[in-house]
C-alpha positions, 0 to 999 in steps of 0.5 A, spaced: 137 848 176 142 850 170 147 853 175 151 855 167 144 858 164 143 863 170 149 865 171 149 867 164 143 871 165 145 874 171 152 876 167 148 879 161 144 884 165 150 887 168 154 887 161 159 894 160 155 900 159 148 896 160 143 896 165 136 894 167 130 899 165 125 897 171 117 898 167 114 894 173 110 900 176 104 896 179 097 899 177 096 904 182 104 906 181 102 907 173 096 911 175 099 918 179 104 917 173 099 918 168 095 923 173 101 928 173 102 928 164 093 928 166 091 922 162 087 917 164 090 910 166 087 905 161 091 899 159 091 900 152 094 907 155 099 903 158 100 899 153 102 904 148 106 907 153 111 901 154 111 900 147 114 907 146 119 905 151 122 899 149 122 900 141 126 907 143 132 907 137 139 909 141 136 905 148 137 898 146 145 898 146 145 900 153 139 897 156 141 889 158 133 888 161 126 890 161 123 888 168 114 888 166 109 888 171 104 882 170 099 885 165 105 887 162 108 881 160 102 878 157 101 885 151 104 886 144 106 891 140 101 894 136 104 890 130 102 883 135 108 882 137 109 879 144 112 884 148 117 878 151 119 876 145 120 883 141 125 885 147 129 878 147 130 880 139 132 886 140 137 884 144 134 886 151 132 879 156 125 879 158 124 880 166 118 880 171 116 883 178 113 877 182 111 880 189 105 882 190 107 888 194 109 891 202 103 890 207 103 891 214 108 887 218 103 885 225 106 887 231 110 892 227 108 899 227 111 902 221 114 897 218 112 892 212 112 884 209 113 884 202 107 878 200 107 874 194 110 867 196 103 863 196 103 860 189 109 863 186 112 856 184 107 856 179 107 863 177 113 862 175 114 856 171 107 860 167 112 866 166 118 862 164 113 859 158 112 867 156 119 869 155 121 871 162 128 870 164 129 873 170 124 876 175 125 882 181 123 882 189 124 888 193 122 889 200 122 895 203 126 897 210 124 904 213 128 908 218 125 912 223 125 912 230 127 905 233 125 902 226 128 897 223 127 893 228 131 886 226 125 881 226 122 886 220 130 885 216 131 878 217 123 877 215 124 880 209 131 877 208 127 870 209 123 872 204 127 875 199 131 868 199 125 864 199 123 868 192 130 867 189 131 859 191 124 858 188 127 863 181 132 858 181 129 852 181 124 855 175 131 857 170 130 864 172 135 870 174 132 872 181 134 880 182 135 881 190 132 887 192 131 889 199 131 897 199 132 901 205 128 907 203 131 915 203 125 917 206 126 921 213 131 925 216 136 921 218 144 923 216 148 918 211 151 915 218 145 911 219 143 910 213 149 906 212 148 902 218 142 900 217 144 898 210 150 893 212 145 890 217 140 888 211 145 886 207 148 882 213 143 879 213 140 877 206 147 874 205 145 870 211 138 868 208 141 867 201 146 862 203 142 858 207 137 857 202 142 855 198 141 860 193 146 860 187 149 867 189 153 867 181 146 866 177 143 872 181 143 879 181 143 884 188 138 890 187 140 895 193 140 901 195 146 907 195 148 909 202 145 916 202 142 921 207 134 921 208 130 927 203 129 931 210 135 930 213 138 938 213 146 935 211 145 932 205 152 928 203 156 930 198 155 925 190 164 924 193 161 922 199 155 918 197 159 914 193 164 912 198 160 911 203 156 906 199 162 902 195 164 901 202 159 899 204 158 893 198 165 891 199 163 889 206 158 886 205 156 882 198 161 876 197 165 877 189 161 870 187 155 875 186 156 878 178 154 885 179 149 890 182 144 894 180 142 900 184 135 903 183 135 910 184 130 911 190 126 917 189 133 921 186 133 926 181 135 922 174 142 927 174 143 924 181 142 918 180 146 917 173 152 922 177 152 917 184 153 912 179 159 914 175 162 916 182 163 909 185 168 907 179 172 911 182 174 907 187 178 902 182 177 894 181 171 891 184 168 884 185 162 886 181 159 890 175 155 895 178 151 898 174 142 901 173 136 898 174 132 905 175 125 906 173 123 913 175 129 916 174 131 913 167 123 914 165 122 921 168 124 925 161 121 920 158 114 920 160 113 928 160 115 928 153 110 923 151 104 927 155 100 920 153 100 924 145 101 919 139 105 926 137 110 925 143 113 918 141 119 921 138 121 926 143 119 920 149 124 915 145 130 921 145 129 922 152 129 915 154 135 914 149 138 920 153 138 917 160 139 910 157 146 912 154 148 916 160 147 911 165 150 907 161 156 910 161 156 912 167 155 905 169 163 905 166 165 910 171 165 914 164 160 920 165 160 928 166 155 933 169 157 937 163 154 931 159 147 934 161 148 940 157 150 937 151 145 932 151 
């Protein structure tokens, strides 16, 4: 394990004003994507898609790394370049999903196991040699009544250590991502409780698999209230409730955070964002991974048309840069309107 050369990636993707574009929609994913713009989900389609994505002019200067599915990772530009090799000279590290998705959790009504461990070893020695230089896992934690219950947590965060322990040893940056979903109804109360108890443990799992914590990045959720909850917590609220949460759980040796957006609105999650840096100096970068809410423009403006390129490129250009300065704790709502 070159301790040096993962930091640096981990540094890298949390640089000033850059974060992560998650691409690594799944193929049933990509398909009610392409289902809501009414185009068919061919691998040619999706292809192109991407394509339009990562050679966006005005995106690259505030996106530090591109996370690809599979398939992804194996395809070219339409001049033939390799994706891995077209984003690593514009500047954007090559990334990877390797779980193979949540199952159901024996025993568990309700709750889930992220699989994917069997063979991953080799997988990732076959996706260092395609370019990929850091890869993601996330597992899925879902309140409800008397859920999560601690063997579902600490399952998860053994599987999550486990995967990261096996990145490192393959020179590749784990991205750590146990997602405490915002479905449901309860208040901002219970989603932080049960935040601090995740991330308690993953900690616990990472360093006992003697996970290097300063050659990863953490992917977790905000602390926010459930999409059904009839209070719903103020952005001022969200922020200070999630940054005291981080403060209290995520030791300072780990160089950044990465929030995914989880199912908020794109302007949400870009303001959520911004707010948190008022908090003054944190240990870490805290910055973006978002896929939805960094794609939504984007894909609606490309409708699946060799017409829409331009207009999908401007609008992921667009979000790029305002997460970007929002991950600086430099964005304004009324940016929006003049964006």
């Amino acid at each position: 394990m070159n301790t040096a050369e993962l930091n640096a990636t981990a540094r890298a993707l949390v640089a000033k004003n850059r974060g992560i574009l998650a691409a690594d929609e799944s193929s049933g994913t990509i398909k009610k994507r392409f289902d809501a713009i009414k185009i068919e989900s061919t691998e040619e389609n999706r292809r192109a898609y991407r394509e339009m994505l990562f050679t966006a002019a005005g995106a690259q200067q505030y996106i530090s790394g591109v996370i690809m599915y599979d398939e992804t990772l194996h395809q070219k530009t339409k001049e033939g370049v390799p994706f891995p090799a077209y984003l690593a000279k514009a500047g954007m590290i090559p990334g990877i999903k390797v779980d193979m998705g949540a199952k159901p959790l024996p025993g568990f009504p309700g709750e889930t196991i992220t699989e994917g461990l069997d063979g991953l070893r080799e997988r990732l020695a076959e996706y260092y040699k395609l370019g990929a230089r850091f890869a993601k896992w996330r597992a899925v934690i879902d309140i409800g009544a008397g859920i999560p219950s601690r063997y579902a947590i600490d399952a998860n965060a053994a599987g999550l250590a486990r995967y990261a322990a096996l990145c490192q040893e393959a020179g590749i940056a784990p991205i750590v991502e146990p997602e405490v979903l915002m479905d449901g109804a309860h208040p901002l109360e219970r989603c932080e409780e049960v935040t601090n108890v995740v991330l308690d443990s993953v900690f616990s799992h990472l360093f006992a698999a003697r996970v290097s914590l300063e050659g990863m990045v953490l992917k977790p959720n905000m602390v926010i209230p459930g999409k059904k909850c009839t209070d719903q917590a103020s952005p001022a609220k969200i922020a200070e409730a999630t940054v005291r949460t981080l403060r209290r759980q995520v030791p300072s040796a780990v160089p950044g955070i990465a929030f995914l957006s989880g199912g908020q609105s794109p302007t949400d999650a870009t303001l959520h964002l911004s707010l948190m840096h008022a908090a003054g100096p944190l240990p870490w970068a805290l910055t973006f991974s978002y896929g939805r809410a960094l794609q939504e423009d984007a894909l609606k403006a490309w409708a699946g048309k060799a017409g829409g390129v331009a207009g999908g490129q401007k609008a992921l250009a667009t979000r790029a840069k305002l997460n970007g300065l929002a991950a600086a704790g430099e964005y304004s709502a009324t940016m929006e309107t003049a964006a």
